[in-house]
Each structure stands twice: as C-alpha cells, then as structure tokens.
N, C-alpha and C positions, 0 to 999 in steps of 0.2 A: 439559485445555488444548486451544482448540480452534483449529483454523486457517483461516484465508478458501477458501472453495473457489469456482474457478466451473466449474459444470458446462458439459456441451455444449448444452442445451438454452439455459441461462441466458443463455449468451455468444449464441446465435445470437437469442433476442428482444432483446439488449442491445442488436444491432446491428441490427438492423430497426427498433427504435424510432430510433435515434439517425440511422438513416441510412445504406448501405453509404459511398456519397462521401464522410460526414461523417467515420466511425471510419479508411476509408484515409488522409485529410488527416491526420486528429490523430497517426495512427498514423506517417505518412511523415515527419510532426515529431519522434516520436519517437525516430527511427530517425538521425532527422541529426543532432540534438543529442547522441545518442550516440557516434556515429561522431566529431564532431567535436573529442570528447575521450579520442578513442583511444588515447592515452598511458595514460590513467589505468587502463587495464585490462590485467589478464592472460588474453590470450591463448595457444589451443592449436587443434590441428584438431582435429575432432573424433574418437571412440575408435569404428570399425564394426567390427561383426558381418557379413561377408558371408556368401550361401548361394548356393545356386544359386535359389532360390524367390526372392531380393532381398537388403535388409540390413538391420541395427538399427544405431542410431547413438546416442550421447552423448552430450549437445554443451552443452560446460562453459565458464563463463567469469567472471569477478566485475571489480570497479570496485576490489575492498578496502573498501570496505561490505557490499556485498550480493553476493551468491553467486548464479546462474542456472544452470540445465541443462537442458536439453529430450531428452526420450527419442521418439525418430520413427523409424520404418522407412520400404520403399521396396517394395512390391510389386507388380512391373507387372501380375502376372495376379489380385489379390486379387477382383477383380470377379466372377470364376468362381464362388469363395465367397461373392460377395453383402456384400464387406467394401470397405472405401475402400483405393486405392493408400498413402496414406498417412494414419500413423495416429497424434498424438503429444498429449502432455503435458509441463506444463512446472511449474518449483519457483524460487522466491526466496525465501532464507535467510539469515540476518543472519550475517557474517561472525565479527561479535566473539562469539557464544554458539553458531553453528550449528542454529538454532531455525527451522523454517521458517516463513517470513510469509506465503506464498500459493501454492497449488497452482490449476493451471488444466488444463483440454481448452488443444490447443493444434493439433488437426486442422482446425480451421472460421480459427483464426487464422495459422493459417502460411499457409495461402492467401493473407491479409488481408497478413501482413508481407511475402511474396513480391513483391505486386504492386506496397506502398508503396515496396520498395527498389528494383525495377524499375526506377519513375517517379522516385523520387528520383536514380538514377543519368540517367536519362535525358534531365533536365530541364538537364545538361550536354554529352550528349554527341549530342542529337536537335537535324538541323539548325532553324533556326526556320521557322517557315512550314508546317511539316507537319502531313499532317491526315488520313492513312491509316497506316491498320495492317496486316499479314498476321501471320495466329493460324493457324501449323503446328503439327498437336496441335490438338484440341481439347478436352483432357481436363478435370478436378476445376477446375482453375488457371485454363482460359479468361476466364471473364466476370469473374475478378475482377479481372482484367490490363485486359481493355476497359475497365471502369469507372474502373480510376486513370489510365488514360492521357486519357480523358476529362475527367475532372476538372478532371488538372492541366496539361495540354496540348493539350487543344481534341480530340482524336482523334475524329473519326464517323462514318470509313467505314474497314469490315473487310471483308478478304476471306480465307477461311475455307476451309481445308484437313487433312482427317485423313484418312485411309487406314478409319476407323471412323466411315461415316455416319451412324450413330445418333447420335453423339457429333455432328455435325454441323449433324443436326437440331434437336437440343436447344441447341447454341448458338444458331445462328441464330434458334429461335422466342424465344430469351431475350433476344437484343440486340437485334431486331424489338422486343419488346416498351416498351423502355427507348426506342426510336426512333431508334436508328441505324441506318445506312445499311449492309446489309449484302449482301454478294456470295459465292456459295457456287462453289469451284476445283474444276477437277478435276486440278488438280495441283499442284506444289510451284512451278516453273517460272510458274505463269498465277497464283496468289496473291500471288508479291513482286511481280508484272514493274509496277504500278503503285504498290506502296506503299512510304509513307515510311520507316516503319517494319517490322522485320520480330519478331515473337516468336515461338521454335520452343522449344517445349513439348513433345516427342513422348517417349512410354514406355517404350519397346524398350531393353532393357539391352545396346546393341550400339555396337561403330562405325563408324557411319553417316554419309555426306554430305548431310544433308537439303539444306545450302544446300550451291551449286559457284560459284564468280565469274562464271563463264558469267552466271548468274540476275539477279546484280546493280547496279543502276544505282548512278551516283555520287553520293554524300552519303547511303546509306541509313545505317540505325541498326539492330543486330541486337541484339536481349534475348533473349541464350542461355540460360535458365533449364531447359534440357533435360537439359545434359551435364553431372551431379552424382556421377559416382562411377568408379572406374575403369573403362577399359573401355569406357565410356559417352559418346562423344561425338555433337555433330550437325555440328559445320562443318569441309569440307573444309579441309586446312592450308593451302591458298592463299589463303582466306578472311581467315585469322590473318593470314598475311604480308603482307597488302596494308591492314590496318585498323590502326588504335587500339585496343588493348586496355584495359581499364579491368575488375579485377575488385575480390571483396571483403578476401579475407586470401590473400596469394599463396603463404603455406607450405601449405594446404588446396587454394588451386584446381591449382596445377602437380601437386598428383595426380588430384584429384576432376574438376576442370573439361576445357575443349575444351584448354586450352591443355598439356595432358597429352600432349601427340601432337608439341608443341615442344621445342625445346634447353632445356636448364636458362637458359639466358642470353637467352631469347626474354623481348625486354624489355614491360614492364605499367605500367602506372600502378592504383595501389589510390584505391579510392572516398573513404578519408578524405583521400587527396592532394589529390582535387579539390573537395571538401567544403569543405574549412578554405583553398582557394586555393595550397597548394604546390605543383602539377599542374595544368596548363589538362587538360579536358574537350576538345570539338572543336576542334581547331586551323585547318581552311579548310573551308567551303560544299560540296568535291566529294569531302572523307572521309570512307571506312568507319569505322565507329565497331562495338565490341564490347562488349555487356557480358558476361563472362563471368562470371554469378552461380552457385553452387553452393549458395549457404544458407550463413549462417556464423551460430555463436551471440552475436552482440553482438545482429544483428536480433530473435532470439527475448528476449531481456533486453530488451530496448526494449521490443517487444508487451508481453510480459507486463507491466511497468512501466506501459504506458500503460489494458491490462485492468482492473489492479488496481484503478485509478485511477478507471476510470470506472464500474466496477461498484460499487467504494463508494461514489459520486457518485449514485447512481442505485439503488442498496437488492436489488442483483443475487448478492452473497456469502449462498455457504451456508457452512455450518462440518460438518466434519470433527475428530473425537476422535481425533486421529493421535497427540499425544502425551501418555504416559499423566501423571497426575496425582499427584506424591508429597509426603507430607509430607514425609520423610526421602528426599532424593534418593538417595543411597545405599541405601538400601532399596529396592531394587527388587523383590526376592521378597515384600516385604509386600504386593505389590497380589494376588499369587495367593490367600489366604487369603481376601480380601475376593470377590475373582470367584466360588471358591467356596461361601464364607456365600451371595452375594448368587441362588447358583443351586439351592442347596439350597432357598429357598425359592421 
C-alpha cells in the first residue's frame, strides 16, 4: 500500500519551478481559508520535548476529515553540527480509517507557511503606505519573509541587523539579487529607526529585549516570529503594553510566545478574529501593532494541504511502502513468512 511522499529535494524544485512568490501567494490562501473556518477544527497546543540543546514538538490537529501533525525541533546551535535550526516533517491521514494520505519534508516549507502567515496577518494590521522592512535575525527565515512581504504588500527596502554577519552577508547578497533596496545596521536601534515594518527573528533561547519603545516610531508593525517557546522572548513588556496584539491560538502563545511575560488577562485579538471580520486589525494610523506568531498547527495542515495539491498537479509525489499489504488484515504475522521465503532466495 503505498503512500504520496514528497521529499526535500522534490519540494524544493517544486517551488523553483512554480515560483517562490507564486507558492507563498497560493500558500498564504491556503492558510486563510483555513483559519477562516476555525470552528470546524480540533484544536491543542502543541506536545514539546524541551532540552537544554532546544526542543522537539508535535503539533496535532484535524477538521474531522483529515487528521495533520508536523514533528519539528528548534536547535539554535545545530549549525555547529552542520545541520539546519530547524528540522520537520509532516503527515495527513484520513480520520474515518486512520490511513495516511501524504507524508511530506516540511523544513523548506515551514519557512514557506511562516512567512505566508506573517503576511497574511499583516495585511491587516500594517499601516497602508508602508514600504520598509527591519529583518532583526538574519537567519534560515530571512529571505523568505522579504519576499512575501514583497509580494503582497509592496515592501523594497530592508534594513538588515544580526549580531552574526555572515548571516548578514548572505542576506543582503540575496535580496541585492532579487533588487531590492537593501541597507546593512549596525544595530538594532539604526534598523527600525526608519522602517515600517519591523521582523525580529533572532535564535537565542533567552529573554531578551531586542526591541525597547525607546526604538519605536508611531504606526510601526512588529512580526514577532522569534519568541516561540518558553523562556524565549524578544519584546520588551512596554512594547506589549502600548500595541495591539493579534496572535495565532492564544492557549499556545500565553505560554510559547512574547505575550508569556504578561497577566493571564493581557488582552489579544486571534488572527481568525480578524480574518473572518469579528476583530478589527489596526484600529488608527499612529498604532503599534503586534503579531505575536509562534507556529500553530492549523498553518502546517494548510501547507501541507496546499503541497499535496500541487505536487500532484505537477508529477512531483514519490511513494513510500509504509503500510504493509494484507490479504487477511488480521493476519498480520502472515507477511513474516513471506519476507522470509522472499530472503531466502
């Protein structure tokens, strides 16, 4: 019995051929029309593994058709190893038989859904008229963030701050490339003080103030996509106190996200509030706005839903022999005899 597979290699010409702009667009539609019928699903936060080296995570969730989980870790020092920060895969399985319909890489694509839900969130809560970015961090996450902000909201000049300029260099010679307009900080302070936009991305499993209100002008837009796990934050609490918050599932981020360092009653608005219109987005021209994103599994069900889709579309599924093949389902010891005939010879 064989199942769709797509590997990493597969996914990554999938989306070169089609386009990186093209797959965040389709992708970022995917992600809303999901969202938008957030009812329809059972939700959880997700189940971590913490270490001290990082974490492994779980991250479950179905409609009651289809079943999703993405298995990801978080390793800020894995580069030492010569391995990526973060490493995941992902499964959709038919609720009525528990059969899985598609396994995917889901490292090259969480990047991909990161950046659509970014923009998707932001496309309510980014004053209009904006047209600069600040990319604090410049790690894995970077360029894929430029490019949907691009996309979908005009973005073309960045200015560009990590504490690791290697990381640095490799952005800039890649957004250079693409032709935007880009400007390299020598600190956190001189990368917001003109942009519209702020995205802090940084890896340090600490808590950290990257941004202070000092820093901030009026009407900016901060895409918190940094501060995912306990412990782990980037914006100072006065930051919180003076913006709009908007994140993704608020029983997960009041532990995982910035807003972790607030009262339990530290009020939020969730992204399907303002998705579906029950929640205004930005409310006046001279508001803080926050997203405070952690990663929730509905995004990963979305990506993966819209992979599946296009790699069949496109002749990109490999198949995997995951489950075994009986005539007598209850026989299951019958397939041992057979494995060993078939090795004897």
């Amino acid at each position: 019995m064989n199942t769709p597979f797509l590997s990493a290699h597969s996914a990554a010409a999938l989306i070169s051929r089609q386009g990186l702009a093209h797959c965040l667009r389709g992708m970022r539609h995917a992600i809303e029309h999901d969202f938008k019928r957030w009812e329809q699903f059972e939700k959880s936060a997700r189940l971590a593994s913490y270490s001290a080296q990082g974490v492994i995570e779980i991250m479950p969730i179905s409609d009651r058709q289809t079943y999703g989980f993405k298995y990801v870790n978080g390793h800020p020092n894995n580069h030492r190893h010569e391995l990526p920060t973060v490493m995941a895969f992902g499964v959709l399985a038919d609720v009525k038989t528990g059969l899985p319909m598609f396994i995917s890489e889901l490292t090259l694509i969480t990047a991909l859904r990161t950046a659509a839900t970014s923009v998707l969130a932001a496309g309510h809560l980014v004053k209009p008229g904006s047209r600069s970015m600040a990319l604090i961090g410049n790690g894995a996450q970077s360029e894929f963030q430029a490019v949907a902000f691009h996309e979908a909201l005009g973005i073309d000049r960045f200015y560009l701050y990590d504490t690791d300029l290697s990381a640095t260099d490799r952005l800039a010679r890649h957004l250079n490339e693409l032709g935007f307009h880009v400007t390299r900080c020598k600190s956190v302070a001189q990368a917001v003080a003109r942009a519209d936009v702020i995205t802090t991305g940084t890896a340090s499993k600490t808590r950290a103030n990257v941004l202070t209100m000092d820093m901030l002008k009026p009407g900016v837009h901060i895409n918190a996509i940094g501060g995912d796990c306990p412990g782990k934050t980037e914006l100072h609490p006065d930051v919180l106190r003076h913006a709009r918050v908007c994140v993704e599932y608020e029983p997960q981020t009041r532990i995982e996200g910035d807003i972790q360092q607030m009262p339990s009653d530290f009020p939020v608005i969730q992204l399907w509030e303002v998705l579906t219109g029950f929640a205004l987005g930005r409310t006046h021209a001279d508001q803080i706005t926050v997203f405070d994103s952690v990663g929730f599994a509905l995004e990963d069900f979305s990506a993966l839903r819209y992979m599946h889709q296009l790699a069949q579309d496109h002749g990109e599924l490999e198949y995997l022999s995951l489950i075994p093949e009986l005539p007598d389902p209850k026989n299951l010891y019958g397939l041992l005899p057979q494995l060993e005939a078939a090795c004897s010879h």
